[in-house]
N, C-alpha and C positions, 0 to 999 in steps of 0.2 A: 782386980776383980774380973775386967774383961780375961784376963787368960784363965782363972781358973776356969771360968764358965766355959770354956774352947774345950778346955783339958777334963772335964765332966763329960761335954758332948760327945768327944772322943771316946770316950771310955764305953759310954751308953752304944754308940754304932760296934764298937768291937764285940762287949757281949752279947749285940742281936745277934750277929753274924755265926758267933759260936753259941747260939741257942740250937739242941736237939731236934729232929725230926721225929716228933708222935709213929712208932710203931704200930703196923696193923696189930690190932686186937680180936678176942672174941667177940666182942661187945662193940655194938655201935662207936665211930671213931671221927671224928675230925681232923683232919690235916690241912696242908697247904694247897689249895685250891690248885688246880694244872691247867695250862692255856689251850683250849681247841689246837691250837696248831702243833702240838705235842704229838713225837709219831710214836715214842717208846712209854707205855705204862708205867707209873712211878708206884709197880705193887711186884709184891711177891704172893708166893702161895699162902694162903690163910686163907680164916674161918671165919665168919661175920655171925651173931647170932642178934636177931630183930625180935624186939619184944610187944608182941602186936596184943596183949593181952592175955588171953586164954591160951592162945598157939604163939610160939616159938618160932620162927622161923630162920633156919639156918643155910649161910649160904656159901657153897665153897667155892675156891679160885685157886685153878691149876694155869700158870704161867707154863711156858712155854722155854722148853732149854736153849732150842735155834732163835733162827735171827726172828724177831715180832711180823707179823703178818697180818692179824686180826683178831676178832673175838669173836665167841661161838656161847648165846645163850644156850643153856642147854636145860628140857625142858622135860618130866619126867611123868610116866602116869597114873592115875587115879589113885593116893594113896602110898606111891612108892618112895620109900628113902631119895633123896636128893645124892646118893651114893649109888645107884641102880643101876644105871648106866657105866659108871665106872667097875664097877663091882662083876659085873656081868658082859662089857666088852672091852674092847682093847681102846675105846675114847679115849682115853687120857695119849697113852703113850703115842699112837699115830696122830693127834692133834698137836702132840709137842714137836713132834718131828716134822709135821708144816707148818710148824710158828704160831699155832692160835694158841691163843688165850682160851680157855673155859669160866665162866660162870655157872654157876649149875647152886639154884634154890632151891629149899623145900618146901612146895606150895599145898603140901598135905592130902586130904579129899576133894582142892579147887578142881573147879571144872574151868579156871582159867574166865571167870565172870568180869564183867566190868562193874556189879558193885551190888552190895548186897541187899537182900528182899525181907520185907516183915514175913510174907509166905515160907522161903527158906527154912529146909530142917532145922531145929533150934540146935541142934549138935553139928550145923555143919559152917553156921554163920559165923564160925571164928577163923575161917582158913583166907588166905591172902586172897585179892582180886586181881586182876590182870591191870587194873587201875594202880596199885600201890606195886605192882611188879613195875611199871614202867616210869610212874612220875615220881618213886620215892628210888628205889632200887636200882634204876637205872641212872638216873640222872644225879644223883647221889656217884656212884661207881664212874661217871663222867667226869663228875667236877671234881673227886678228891683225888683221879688215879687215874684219870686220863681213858678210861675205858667206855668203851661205845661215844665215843663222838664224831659230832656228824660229819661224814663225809670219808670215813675210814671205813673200812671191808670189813663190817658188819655181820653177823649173822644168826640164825635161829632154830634148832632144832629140837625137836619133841616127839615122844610116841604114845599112841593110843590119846588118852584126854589129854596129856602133853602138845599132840598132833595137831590136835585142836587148836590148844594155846597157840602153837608155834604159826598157825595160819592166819588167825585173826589178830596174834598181837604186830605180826611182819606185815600183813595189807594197813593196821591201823596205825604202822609208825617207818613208815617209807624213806621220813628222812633220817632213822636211824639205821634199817636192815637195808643191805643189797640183795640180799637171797635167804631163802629159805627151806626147811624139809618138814613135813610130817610122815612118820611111818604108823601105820594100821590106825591114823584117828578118826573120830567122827566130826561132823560137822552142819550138816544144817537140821536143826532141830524141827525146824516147819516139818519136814518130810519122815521124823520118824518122834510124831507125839507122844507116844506111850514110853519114852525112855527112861527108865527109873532117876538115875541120874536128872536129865532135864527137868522134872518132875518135881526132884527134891530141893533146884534150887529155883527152880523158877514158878513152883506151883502146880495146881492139879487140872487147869484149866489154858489149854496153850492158845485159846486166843487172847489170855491176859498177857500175853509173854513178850518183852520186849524186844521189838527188830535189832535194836543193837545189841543183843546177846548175840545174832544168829550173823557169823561170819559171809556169807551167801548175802547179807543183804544190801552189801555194794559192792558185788560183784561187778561190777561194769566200772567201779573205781580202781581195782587193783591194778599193783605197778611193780609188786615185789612179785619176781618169780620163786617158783619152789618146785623141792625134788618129793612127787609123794607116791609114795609105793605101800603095797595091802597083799595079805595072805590074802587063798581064796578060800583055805581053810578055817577061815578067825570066825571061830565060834564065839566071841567077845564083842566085838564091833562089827557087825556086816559086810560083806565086800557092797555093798549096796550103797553105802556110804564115799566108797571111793568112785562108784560109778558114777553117782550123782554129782559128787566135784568135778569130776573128769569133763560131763555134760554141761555145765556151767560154766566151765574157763572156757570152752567150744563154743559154744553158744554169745559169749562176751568177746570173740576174737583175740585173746589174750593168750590163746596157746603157745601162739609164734613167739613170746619174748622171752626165750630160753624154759618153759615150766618142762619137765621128764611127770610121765606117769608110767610105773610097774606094776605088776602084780607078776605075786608067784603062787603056782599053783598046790604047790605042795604048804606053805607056810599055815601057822597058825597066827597067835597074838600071843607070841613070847620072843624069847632072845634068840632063841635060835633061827631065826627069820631076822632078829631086830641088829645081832651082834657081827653077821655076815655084812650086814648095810652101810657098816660106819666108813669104811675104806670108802667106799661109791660116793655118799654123801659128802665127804671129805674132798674128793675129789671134783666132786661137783663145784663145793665151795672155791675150789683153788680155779676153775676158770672164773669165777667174778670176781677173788681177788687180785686177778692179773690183769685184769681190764681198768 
């Protein structure tokens, strides 16, 4: 009796061993949890599709053909396919050729909110929050595949309401980014009340409006440096908007920890300004992954 029981057990260890790896899917997926100290992602390129209700959210992941380096949220704006940036610059291929990883969601008409308002346009309360972009999405993408965990060369980049994003979700999770970009975003709403945008998600009246929507409002906490650069031509977002940033990282002494501010004078708020940036930002990325 005892040996059969040995010779069952045995059998039971052999076919764990040869049980299958769950395949990325479209569809939400479970796998075998990865250890922090994992330096290689256990994902290939695929399509994740999140079923948050009303909105869809899909999110895609472009590995990397060179040796791993990092990961590069990538963050898109007001509106635009979660393909836009690929679509319209060379992102993908110059990211694989220095080893990053992409993530790149579609957070629809978000303005990249941390969570959503009875005031809120009623057609716009179904798009993601920057709240379920980081503790479902991310930490999700960590613990199944190794991706953004702490203490690996991190990154964040966005333009225009993406810019945004990519400002406040990299000052509010410092121990997952090391660096950051926004190209032509906005960002403190205290200083530009009439924004239709701020308006829609936060209300008609902005001193109901909460401080922690408005990135600017711990300023004096930030720790993640960033690259952000603005047309002076953006008839879309103001250069007014970068100047104010600009005066605030100055004013909190934080200029000196690596941040770059550009502006070009001929740019607008499109790719042709956005799709020349990516090489730079790229490069930027690569002095903090070296460090």
């Amino acid at each position: 009796m005892k040996y059969g029981v040995l010779v069952l057990l045995l059998l039971l260890v052999v076919v764990s061993c040869d049980a299958p790896v769950q395949e990325p899917s479209n569809e939400q997926s479970s796998v075998e949890d990865v250890s922090e100290a994992s330096v290689v992602p256990t994902i290939s390129d695929t399509n994740f599709i999140y079923d948050l209700g009303e909105f869809k959210a899909s999110v895609r992941i472009k590995m990397p053909t060179s040796d791993f380096r990092g990961t590069i949220l990538v963050l898109q704006g007001w509106n635009f396919p979660n393909t836009s940036w690929s679509d319209s610059s060379n992102l993908e291929q110059l990211a694989s050729n220095a080893g990053f990883a992409l993530v790149m969601p579609d957070m629809g008409k978000s303005i990249y909110h941390k969570r959503r308002y009875d005031q809120t346009r009623k057609d716009w309360q179904k798009y993601p929050t920057r709240t379920w972009l980081v503790d479902t999405l991310l930490r999700e993408l960590e613990s199944n595949y190794g991706l953004f965990t702490e203490g690996s060369s991190n990154f964040v980049m966005g333009l225009s309401t993406g810019g945004r994003g990519a400002l406040i979700i990299a000052q509010e999770n410092p121990d997952i980014f090391i660096s950051g970009c926004s190209l032509s975003g906005d960002y403190d709403q205290d200083a530009f009340p009439g924004d239709n945008l701020y308006r829609g998600y936060f209300g008609t009246n902005p001193e109901n409006w909460s401080a922690d929507e408005n990135p600017v409002s711990f300023v004096s906490e930030w720790s993640v440096p960033m690259y952000v650069a603005h047309g002076t031509a953006d008839s879309i977002v103001p250069l007014a908007h970068h100047v104010r940033l600009e005066e605030l990282v100055g004013k909190a002494g934080i200029s000196e920890q690596g941040w770059v501010f550009r502006t070009d004078s001929s740019a607008g708020h499109n790719y042709n300004f956005w799709a020349p940036e990516v090489e730079t930002v790229l490069e930027y990325f690569e002095g903090f992954a070296e460090k």
